[in-house]
N, C-alpha and C positions, 0 to 999 in steps of 0.2 A: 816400546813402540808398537804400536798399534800396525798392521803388514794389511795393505787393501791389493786385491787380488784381480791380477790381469784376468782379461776376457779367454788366453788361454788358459790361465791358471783354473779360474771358473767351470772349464766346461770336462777340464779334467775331474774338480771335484766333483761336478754331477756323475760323471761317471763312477767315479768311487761310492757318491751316496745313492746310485743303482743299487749299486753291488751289496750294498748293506740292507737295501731298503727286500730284496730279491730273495738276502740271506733271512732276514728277519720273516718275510712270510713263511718261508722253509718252515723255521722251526714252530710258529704259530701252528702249521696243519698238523703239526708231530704231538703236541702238548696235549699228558693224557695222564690219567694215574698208572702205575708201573715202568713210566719211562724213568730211565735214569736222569743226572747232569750229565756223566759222561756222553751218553749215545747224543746229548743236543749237542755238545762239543765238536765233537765227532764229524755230527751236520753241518754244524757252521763251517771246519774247517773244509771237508771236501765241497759244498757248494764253493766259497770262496774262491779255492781255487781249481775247482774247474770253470768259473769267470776267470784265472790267469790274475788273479788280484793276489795279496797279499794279509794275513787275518796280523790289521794294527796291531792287538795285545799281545800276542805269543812270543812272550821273552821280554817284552814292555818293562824292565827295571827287572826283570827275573820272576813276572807271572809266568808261569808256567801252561796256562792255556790259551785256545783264542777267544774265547766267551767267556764272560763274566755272567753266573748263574746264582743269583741270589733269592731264598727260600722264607716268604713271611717276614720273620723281625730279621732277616738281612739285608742290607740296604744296599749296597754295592760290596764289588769285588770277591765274591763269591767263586772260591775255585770249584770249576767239575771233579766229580765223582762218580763211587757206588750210591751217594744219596737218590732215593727212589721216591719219584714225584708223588702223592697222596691226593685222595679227593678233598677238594677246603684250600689247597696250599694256593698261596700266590706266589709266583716265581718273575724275577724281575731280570731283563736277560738284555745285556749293553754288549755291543756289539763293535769293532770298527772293521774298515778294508784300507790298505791300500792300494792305490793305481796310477804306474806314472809317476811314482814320489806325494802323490799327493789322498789325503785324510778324508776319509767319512766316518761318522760317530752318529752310532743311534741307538736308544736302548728302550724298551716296552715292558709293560707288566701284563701276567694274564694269568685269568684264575685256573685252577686247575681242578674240571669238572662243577661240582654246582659250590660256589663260594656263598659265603656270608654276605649277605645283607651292607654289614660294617665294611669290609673289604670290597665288597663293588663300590661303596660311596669313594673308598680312599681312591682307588684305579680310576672312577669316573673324574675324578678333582683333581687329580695328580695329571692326566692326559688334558684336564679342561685350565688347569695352571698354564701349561705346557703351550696349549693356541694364544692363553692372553700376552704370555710374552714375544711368542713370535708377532703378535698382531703388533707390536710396540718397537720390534725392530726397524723401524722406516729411518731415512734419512730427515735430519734433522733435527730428532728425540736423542735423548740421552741415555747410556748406560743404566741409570738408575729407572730410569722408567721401565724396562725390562725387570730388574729386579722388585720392584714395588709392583708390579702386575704379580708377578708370583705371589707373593706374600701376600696381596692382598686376598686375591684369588682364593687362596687356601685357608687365611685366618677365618673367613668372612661365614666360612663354609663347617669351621669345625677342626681342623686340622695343623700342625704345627710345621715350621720350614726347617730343615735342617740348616744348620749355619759353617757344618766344618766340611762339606765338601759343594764345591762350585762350579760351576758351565767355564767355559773359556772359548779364547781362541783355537782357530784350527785351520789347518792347512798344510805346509809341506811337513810342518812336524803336529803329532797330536795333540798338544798343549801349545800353545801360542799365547801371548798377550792381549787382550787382559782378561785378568780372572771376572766371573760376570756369578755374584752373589747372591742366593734366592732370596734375601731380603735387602731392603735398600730404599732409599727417599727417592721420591720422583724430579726430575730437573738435574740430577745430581751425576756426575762422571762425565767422561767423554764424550762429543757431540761425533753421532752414527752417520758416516760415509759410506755412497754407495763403493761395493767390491770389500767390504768388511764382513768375515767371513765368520761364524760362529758357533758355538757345540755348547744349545741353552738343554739345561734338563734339571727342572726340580726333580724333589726329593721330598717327598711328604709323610708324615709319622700320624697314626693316630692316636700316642700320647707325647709323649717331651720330645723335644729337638734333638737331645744330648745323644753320643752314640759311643762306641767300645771299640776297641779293634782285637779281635780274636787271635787267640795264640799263632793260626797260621800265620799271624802279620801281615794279614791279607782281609779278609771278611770283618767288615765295619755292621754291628749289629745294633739295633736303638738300645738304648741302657737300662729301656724299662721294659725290653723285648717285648712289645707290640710289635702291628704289622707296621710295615714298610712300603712304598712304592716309589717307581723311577721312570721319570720318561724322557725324552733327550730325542732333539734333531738337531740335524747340519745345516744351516742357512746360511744366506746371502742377504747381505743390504742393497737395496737396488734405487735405483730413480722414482721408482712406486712399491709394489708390494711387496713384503720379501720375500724371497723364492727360498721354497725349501727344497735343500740337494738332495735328501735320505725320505725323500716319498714317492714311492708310485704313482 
């Protein structure tokens, strides 16, 4: 079941995807070569909570941190470390808060110092997936039309959609129903209600879709370790445009 979100519910989550979108710049100004994961870690969690929020991931089924920092061909769930940022890396860095009981989710890639050429295209396509679907969350489009803007978006351009991890619902808890797949047929799924509330974030590879999960049982890498990218916001379905909760 599909959970559409009261006008308090709503104003809570903006509040939470402040809180994410506030955390998120943080760490932007800090991204350098010799920073560690840990020290972003670190960041996230004291901004966090000195907003008096809550960092989602930290304990999240027994992650261990509150930011997910993933390095090149890692595509999500990336645990912090002694790993030491390089000039060239792309580093993809998801984020949530909570406030109130209730969920923000946002996650950005950005390069670190002067990247490739190949690597800004993926970053530029992976954040330009990322507008075509929210432009597609309106009331009375369907699920799939969200996911076939991804997919479209990204094949059209060069680049392949991951298939084994997907956007979903959000709200009092951080996975909600339904899962929302970066590929998919247009007209197809649920028809979009406003106060439906939702955490869209392709994932775009610059060779095969196919991905590995690393011995930590944690870090999901592409299988033919190319680079990676992740972009993710929290929205709302509204009467007109949708409102994203985790932007400034």
């Amino acid at each position: 079941m599909v959970i559409r979100k009261s006008a308090r519910e709503l104003a809570l989550m903006r509040e939470a995807g402040k809180i994410v979108a506030l955390t998120q710049a943080r760490l932007e100004e800090i991204i350098k070569p010799g920073v560690t994961t840990a020290e972003l870690d670190a960041l996230a969690y004291e901004t966090v909570t000195k907003l008096r929020a809550t960092p989602s991931f930290l304990g999240y089924r027994g992650f261990p941190a509150s930011l997910c920092v993933s390095i090149n061909e890692e595509l999500v769930h990336g645990i912090p470390g002694r790993r030491v940022l390089e000039e060239g890396d792309i580093v993809s860095m998801d984020f949530g808060a909570i406030c109130q009981g209730y969920h923000g989710d946002a996650a950005i890639t950005v390069g670190v110092g002067k990247i490739s050429k190949r690597a800004q295209e993926l970053i530029d396509t992976t954040r330009g997936a990322l507008e075509a679907s929210i432009a597609q969350a309106r009331k009375g489009r369907h699920l799939g039309d969200i996911s076939w803007a991804i997919q479209s978006y990204a094949e059209s351009r060069g680049f392949s959609v991951v298939r084994q991890y997907v956007g979903h619902g959000i709200g009092r808890d951080m996975h909600e129903d339904p899962q929302i797949p970066n590929h998919g047929q247009p007209g197809r799924g649920i028809l979009l209600k406003p106060g439906m509330t939702f955490a869209l974030e392709p994932m775009l590879n610059v060779g095969t879709y196919q991905t590995r999960v690393m011995d930590d049982n944690w870090t999901v890498v592409t299988e033919d370790d190319e680079l990676s990218a992740h972009f993710e916001h929290t929205i709302a379905v509204t009467d007109g445009e949708p409102e994203i909760l985790t932007r400034l």
